[in-house]
C-alpha positions as CSV (number, residue, x, y, z in Angstrom):
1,X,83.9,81.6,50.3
2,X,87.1,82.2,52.0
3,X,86.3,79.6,54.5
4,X,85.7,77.2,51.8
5,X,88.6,77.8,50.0
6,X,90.8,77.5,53.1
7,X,89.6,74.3,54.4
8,X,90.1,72.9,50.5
9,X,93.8,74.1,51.2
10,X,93.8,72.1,54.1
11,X,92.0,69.5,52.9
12,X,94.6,69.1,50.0
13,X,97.9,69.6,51.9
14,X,96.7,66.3,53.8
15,X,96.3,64.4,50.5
16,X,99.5,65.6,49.2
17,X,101.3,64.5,52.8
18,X,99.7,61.6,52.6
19,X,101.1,60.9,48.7
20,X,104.6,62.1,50.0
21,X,104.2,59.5,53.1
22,X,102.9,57.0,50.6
23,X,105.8,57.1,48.3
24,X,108.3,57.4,51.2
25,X,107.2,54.3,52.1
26,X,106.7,52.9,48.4
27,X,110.8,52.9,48.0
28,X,111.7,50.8,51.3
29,X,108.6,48.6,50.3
30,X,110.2,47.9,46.9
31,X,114.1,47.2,47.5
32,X,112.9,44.4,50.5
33,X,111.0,43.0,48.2
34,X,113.9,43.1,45.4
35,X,115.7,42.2,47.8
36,X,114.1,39.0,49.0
37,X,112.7,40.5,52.3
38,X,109.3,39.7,53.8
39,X,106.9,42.5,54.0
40,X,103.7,41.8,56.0
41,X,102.4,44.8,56.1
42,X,102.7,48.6,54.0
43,X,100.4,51.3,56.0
44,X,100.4,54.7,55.5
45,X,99.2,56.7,59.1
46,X,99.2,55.4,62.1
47,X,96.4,54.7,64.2
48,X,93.0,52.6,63.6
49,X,92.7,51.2,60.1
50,X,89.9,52.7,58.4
51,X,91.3,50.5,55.1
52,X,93.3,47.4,54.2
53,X,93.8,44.6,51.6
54,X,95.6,42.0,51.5
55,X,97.2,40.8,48.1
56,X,99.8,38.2,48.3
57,X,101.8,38.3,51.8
58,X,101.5,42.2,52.6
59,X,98.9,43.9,54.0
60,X,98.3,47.0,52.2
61,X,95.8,50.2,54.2
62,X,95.4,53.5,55.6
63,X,95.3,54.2,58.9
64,X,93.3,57.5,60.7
65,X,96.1,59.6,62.0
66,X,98.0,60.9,58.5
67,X,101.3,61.8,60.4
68,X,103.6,59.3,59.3
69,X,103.6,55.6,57.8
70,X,105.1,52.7,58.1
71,X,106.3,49.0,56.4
72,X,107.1,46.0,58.7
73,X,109.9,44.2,57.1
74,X,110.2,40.5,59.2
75,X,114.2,40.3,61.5
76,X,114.8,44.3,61.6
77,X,116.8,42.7,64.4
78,X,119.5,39.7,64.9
79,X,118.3,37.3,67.6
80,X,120.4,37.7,71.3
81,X,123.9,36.2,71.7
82,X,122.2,33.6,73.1
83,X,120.1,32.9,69.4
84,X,116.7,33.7,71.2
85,X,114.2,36.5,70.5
86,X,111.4,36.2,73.8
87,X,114.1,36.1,76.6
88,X,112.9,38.5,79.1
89,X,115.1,40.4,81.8
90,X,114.4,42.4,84.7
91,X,116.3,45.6,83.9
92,X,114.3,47.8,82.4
93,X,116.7,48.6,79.5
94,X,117.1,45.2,78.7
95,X,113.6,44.6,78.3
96,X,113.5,47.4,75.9
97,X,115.9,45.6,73.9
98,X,114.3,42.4,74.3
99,X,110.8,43.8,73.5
100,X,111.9,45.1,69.9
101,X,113.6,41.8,69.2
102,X,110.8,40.0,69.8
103,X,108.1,42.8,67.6
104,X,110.5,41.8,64.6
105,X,110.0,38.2,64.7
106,X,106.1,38.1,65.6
107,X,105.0,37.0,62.2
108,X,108.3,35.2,61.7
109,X,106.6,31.9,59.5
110,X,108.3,28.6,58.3
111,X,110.6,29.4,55.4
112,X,110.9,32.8,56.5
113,X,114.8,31.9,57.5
114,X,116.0,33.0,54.3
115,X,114.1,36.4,53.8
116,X,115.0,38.2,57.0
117,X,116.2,42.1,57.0
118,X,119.2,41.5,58.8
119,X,120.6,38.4,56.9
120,X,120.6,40.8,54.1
121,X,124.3,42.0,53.2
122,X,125.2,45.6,54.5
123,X,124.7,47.2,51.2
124,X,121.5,45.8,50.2
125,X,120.4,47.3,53.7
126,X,121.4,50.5,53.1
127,X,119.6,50.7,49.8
128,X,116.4,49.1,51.5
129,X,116.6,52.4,54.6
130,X,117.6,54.6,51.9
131,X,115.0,54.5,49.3
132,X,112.3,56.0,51.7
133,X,113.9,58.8,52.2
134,X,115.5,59.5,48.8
135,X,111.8,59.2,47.0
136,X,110.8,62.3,49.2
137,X,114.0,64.2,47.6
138,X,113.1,62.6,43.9
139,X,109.4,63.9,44.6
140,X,110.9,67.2,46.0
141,X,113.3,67.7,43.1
142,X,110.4,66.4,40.3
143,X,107.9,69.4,41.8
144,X,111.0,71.9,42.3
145,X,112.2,71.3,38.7
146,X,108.4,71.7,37.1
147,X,107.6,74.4,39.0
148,X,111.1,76.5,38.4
149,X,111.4,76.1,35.0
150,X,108.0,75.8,33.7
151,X,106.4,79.0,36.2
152,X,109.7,80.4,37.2
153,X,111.0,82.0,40.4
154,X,109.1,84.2,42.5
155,X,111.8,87.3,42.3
156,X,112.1,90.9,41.6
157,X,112.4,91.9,38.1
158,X,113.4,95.1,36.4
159,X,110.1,96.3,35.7
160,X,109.4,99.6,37.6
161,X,106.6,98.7,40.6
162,X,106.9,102.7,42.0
163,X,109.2,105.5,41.6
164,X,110.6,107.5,44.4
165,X,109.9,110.7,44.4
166,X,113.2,112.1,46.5
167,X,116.5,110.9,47.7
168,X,116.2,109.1,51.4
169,X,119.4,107.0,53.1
170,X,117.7,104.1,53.4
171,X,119.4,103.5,56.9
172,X,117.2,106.9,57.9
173,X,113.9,104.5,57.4
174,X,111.5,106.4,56.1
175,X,109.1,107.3,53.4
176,X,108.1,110.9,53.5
177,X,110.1,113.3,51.7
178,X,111.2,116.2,53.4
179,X,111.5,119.6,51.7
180,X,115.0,119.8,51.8
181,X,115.5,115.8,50.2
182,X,116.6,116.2,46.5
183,X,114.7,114.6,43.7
184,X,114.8,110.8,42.9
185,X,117.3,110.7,39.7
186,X,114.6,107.9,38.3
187,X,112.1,110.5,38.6
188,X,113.9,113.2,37.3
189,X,114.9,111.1,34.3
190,X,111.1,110.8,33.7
191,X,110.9,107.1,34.9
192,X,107.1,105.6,35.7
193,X,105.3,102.7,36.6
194,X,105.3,99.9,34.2
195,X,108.4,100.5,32.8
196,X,110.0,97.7,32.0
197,X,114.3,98.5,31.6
198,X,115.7,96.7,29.0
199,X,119.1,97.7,29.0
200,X,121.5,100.0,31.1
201,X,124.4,102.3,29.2
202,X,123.5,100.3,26.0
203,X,124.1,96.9,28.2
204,X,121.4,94.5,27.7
205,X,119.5,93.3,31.0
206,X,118.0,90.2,31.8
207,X,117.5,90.1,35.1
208,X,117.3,92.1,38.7
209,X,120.6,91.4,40.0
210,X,122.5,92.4,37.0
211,X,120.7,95.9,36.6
212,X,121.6,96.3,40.5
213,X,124.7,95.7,40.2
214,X,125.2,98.3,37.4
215,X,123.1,100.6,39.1
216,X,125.4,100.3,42.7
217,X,128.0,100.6,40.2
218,X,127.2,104.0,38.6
219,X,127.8,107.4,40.2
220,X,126.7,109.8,36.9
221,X,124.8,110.1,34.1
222,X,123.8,107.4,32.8
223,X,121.6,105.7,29.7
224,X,118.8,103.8,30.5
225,X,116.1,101.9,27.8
226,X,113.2,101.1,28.8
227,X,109.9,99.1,26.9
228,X,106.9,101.8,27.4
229,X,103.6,100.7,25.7
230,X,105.2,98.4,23.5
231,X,107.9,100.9,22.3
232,X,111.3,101.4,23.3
233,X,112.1,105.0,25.1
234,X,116.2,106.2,25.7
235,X,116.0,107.9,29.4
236,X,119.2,110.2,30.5
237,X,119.6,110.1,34.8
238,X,122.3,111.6,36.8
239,X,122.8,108.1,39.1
240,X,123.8,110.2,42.7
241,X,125.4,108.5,45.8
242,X,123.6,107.3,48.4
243,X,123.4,105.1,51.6
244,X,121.7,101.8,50.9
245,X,120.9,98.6,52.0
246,X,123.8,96.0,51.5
247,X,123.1,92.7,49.9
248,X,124.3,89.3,50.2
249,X,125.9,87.4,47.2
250,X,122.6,86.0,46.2
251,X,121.4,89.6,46.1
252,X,118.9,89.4,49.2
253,X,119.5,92.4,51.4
254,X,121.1,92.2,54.6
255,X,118.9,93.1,58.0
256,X,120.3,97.2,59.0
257,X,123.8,96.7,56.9
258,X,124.3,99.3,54.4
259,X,126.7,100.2,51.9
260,X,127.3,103.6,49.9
261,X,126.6,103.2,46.3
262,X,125.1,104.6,42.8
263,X,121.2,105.4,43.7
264,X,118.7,106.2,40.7
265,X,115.1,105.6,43.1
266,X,112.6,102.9,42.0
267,X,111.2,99.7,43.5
268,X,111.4,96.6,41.2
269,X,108.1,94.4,40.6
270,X,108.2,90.8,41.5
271,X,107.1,88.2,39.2
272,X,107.5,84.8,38.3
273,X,110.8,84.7,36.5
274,X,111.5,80.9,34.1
275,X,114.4,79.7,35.0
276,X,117.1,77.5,32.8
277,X,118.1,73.9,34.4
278,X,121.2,75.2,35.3
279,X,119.8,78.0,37.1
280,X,117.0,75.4,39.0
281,X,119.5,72.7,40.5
282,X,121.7,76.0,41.7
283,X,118.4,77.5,43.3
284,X,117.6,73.7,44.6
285,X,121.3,73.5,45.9
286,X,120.8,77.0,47.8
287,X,117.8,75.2,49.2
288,X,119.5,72.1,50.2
289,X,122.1,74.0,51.9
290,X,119.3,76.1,53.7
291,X,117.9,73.1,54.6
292,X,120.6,71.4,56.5
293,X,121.6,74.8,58.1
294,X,118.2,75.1,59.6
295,X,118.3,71.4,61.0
296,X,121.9,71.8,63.1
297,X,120.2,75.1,64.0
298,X,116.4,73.2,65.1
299,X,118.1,73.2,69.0
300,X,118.9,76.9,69.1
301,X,115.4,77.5,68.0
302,X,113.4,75.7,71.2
303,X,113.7,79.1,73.3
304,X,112.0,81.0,70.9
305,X,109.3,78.2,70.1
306,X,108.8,78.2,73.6
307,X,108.4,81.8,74.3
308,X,105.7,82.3,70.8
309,X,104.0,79.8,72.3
310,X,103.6,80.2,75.8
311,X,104.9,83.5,76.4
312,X,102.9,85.2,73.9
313,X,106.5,86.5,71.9
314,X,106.5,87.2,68.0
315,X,106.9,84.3,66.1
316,X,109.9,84.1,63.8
317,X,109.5,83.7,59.9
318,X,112.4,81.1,60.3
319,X,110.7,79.4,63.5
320,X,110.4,75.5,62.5
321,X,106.9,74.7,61.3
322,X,105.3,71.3,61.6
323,X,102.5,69.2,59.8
324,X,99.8,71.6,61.6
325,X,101.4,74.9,60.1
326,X,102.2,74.2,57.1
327,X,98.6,72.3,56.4
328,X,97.6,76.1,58.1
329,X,99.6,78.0,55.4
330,X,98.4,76.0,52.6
331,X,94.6,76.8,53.9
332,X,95.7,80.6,53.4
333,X,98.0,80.2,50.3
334,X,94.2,78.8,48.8
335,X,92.5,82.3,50.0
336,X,95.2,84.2,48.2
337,X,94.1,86.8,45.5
338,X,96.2,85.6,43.2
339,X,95.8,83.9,39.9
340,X,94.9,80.5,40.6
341,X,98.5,78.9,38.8
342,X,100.1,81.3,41.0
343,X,98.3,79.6,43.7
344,X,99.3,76.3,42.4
345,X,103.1,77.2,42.1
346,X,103.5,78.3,46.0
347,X,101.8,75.2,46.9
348,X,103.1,72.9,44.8
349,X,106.5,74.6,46.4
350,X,105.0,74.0,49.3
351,X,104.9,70.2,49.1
352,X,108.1,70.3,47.4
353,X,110.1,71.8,50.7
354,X,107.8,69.7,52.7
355,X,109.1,66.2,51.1
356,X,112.5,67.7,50.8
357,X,112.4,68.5,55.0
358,X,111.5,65.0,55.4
359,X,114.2,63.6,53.3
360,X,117.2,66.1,55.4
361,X,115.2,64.8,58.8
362,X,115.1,61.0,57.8
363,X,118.9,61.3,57.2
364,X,119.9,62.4,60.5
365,X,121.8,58.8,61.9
366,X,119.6,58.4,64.9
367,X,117.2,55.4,65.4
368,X,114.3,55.4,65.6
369,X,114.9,57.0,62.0
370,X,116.2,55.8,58.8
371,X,119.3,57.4,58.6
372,X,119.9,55.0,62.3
373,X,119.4,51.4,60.8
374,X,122.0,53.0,57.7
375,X,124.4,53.6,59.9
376,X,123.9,50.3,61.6
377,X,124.4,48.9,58.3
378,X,127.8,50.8,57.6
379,X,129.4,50.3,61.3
380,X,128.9,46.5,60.7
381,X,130.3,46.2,57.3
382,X,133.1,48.4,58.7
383,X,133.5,45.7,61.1
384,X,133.6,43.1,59.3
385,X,135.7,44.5,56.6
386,X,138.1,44.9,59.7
387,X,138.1,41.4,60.8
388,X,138.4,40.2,57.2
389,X,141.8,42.4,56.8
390,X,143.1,41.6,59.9
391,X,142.4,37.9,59.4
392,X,139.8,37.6,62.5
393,X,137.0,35.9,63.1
394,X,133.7,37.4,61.8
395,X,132.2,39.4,64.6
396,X,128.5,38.7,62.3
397,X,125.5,41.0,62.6
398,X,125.7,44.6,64.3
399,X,123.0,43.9,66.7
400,X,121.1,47.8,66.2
401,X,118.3,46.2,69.1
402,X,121.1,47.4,72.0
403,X,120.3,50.6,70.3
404,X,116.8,50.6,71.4
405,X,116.7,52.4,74.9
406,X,118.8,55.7,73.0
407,X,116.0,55.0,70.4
408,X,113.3,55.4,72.8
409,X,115.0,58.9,74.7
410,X,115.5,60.3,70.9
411,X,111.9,59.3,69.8
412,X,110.9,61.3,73.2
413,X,112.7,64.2,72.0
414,X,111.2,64.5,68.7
415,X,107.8,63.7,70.4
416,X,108.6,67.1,72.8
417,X,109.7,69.3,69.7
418,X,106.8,68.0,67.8
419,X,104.1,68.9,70.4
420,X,106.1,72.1,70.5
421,X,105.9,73.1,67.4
422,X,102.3,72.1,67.2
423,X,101.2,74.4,70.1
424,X,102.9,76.9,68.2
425,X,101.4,76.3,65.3
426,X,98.3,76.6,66.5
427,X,98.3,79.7,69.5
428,X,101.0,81.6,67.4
429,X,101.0,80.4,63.2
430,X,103.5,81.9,60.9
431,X,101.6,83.6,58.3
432,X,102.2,84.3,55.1
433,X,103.8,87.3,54.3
């Protein structure tokens, strides 16, 4: 059963990456056609077509490998200063220019003069190379939206999981209680399991962070009330000082950093926690910010790819994860004994961070990518914006084809890191923790 279960994980990760590549692709599809531009063809995967049909002048399929997709928009490229696309040249860089020239005028047909991509104005281009990308983050913030404030957040609560039974630093790591370690003021107080603490020296409590905060706060007795078997019970503690583990301003505790602060000795249950709108873009934000701090770090993180992969090293919870791992982690977030909407929040998160990573990656300005042919777009409306002010003559089309041969050395790059992180992925996974 387990085995079934994980490959139906699997099986579904693929269908959603295949929707997410889908719809990518649906918003440059769209705008060139708004926009006037030919579309031949609109293929998600790459590969051998296993399915295609043709209705009006685009060619609409699937292809066998699901790792990507695809829509060919007719002059992604200006013709050479000398107006022609087929020239050919003997250096090998020039070719490569020449080469993707000529790809975006193969199915160049009579009439087609008018519906070219780069004829288009600056803007309109933009807005073309941008929809792709910004569908994965309207899909990403649709899921993360749904799932936040109709499930909640995954987050510790002030219900009581366990009580300590003694007083331990927490910088002394450990959990057996030594006869000369004084009682834990929770259990002292009479504090159990289940207990679920409503409010804190007559303060109402929502939420984990605030009761922390009053907690690290409180050297003394204090009053706490908590819900027991659907009644409400007044507890008395003496709140002691202690060494404990510092926290960030997001309340997530900091790796061997500790503070001295109030201590009263329990564990907090996790739980799925609603959250307002408010409190779901902030949470999306956070994520958006982790996001873009783990793609300036993704260089930094090749030694230790390369080491959990060849070198048999631990593999970091943070290490970057391709298509392989996270279809992986879906097969075990399907095995989980969990209830099964709990099972459909983490991977519905899943999918969510997945399109959200693809919309981050897609803006980087490097071609072969999206975010490359936008800023093609922008340098030549800044150039010609120039001329214009300074009365010169138009200096016309930014010609993104001289481009190419970086395109190609950055396409090898991504095609290293991406066989990287697959060996990873598959000798040394990230599991779920």
């Amino acid at each position: 059963m387990t085995q079934l279960m994980t490959v139906l994980g699997i099986v579904v990760f693929f269908v959603g990456l295949l929707v997410s590549i889908a719809w990518h692709e649906l918003g440059h599809l769209s705008t060139a056609k708004i926009f006037g531009i030919r579309v031949p063809q609109y293929m998600v995967g790459f590969g051998p077509t296993l399915w295609s049909r043709k209705k009006g002048e685009t060619e609409y399929g699937i292809k066998a490998i699901p790792m990507g997709g695809y829509i060919r928009m007719i002059g992604m490229f200006p013709p050479g200063e000398d107006g022609k696309v087929t020239a050919r040249s003997t250096s090998p860089f020039r070719s490569m220019i020449e080469d993707a020239r000529s790809a975006a005028y193969e199915e160049l047909q009579p009439g087609d003069e008018d519906r070219l991509f780069y004829t288009r104005k600056p803007w309109k281009r933009v807005i073309v190379m941008f929809a792709g990308p910004f569908m994965n983050l309207v899909l990403a913030v649709a899921i993360f939206l749904t799932t936040l404030m109709t499930f909640g957040l995954n987050t510790q609560t002030t219900s009581v999981e366990s009580v300590s039974l003694c007083v331990i630093q927490q910088s002394e790591k450990r959990d057996d209680c030594r006869p000369t370690d004084p009682a834990a003021p929770a259990k002292a107080a009479g504090l159990k399991a289940g207990d679920k603490i409503v409010a804190f020296n007559g303060r109402r409590v929502d939420d984990w962070s605030t009761l922390q905060k009053d907690i690290r706060a409180t050297i003394g007795p204090a009053k706490i009330t908590v819900e027991r078997a659907g009644e409400r019970v007044d507890l008395t503690a003496n709140l002691i000082e202690n060494k404990v583990a510092k926290t960030d301003g997001n309340g997530r505790y900091v790796k061997d950093q500790y503070v001295t602060a109030g201590f009263l000795g329990f564990a907090p249950a996790r739980g799925y926690v609603p959250q307002s709108f408010g409190q779901s873009v902030d949470h999306m934000g956070e994520m958006m910010q982790a996001g873009v701090q783990s793609l300036v770090q993704l260089p930094s993180k090749v030694p230790d790819l390369w080491n959990a992969a060849f070198n048999g090293a631990e593999r970091k919870q943070d290490s970057p994860m391709g298509v392989v791992g996270a279809a992986r982690v879906s097969g075990e977030i399907f095995t989980l004994d969990i209830p099964a909407s709990h099972i459909l929040v983490v991977f519905l998160n899943l999918l969510a961070g997945f399109n959200l990573s693809l919309f981050l990656f897609n803006m980087l300005p490097l071609l072969p990518l999206d975010g490359g042919h936008i800023a093609g777009a922008l340098w030549e409306s800044v150039r010609r914006n120039v001329a214009r002010v300074f009365r010169r003559p138009d200096p016309g089309p930014f010609d993104v084809a001289k481009l190419m041969p970086v395109a190609y050395v950055v396409a090898g790059v991504f095609i290293c890191f991406t066989l990287l992180v697959m060996v990873a992925d598959v000798v040394n996974p990230i599991k779920i923790t």
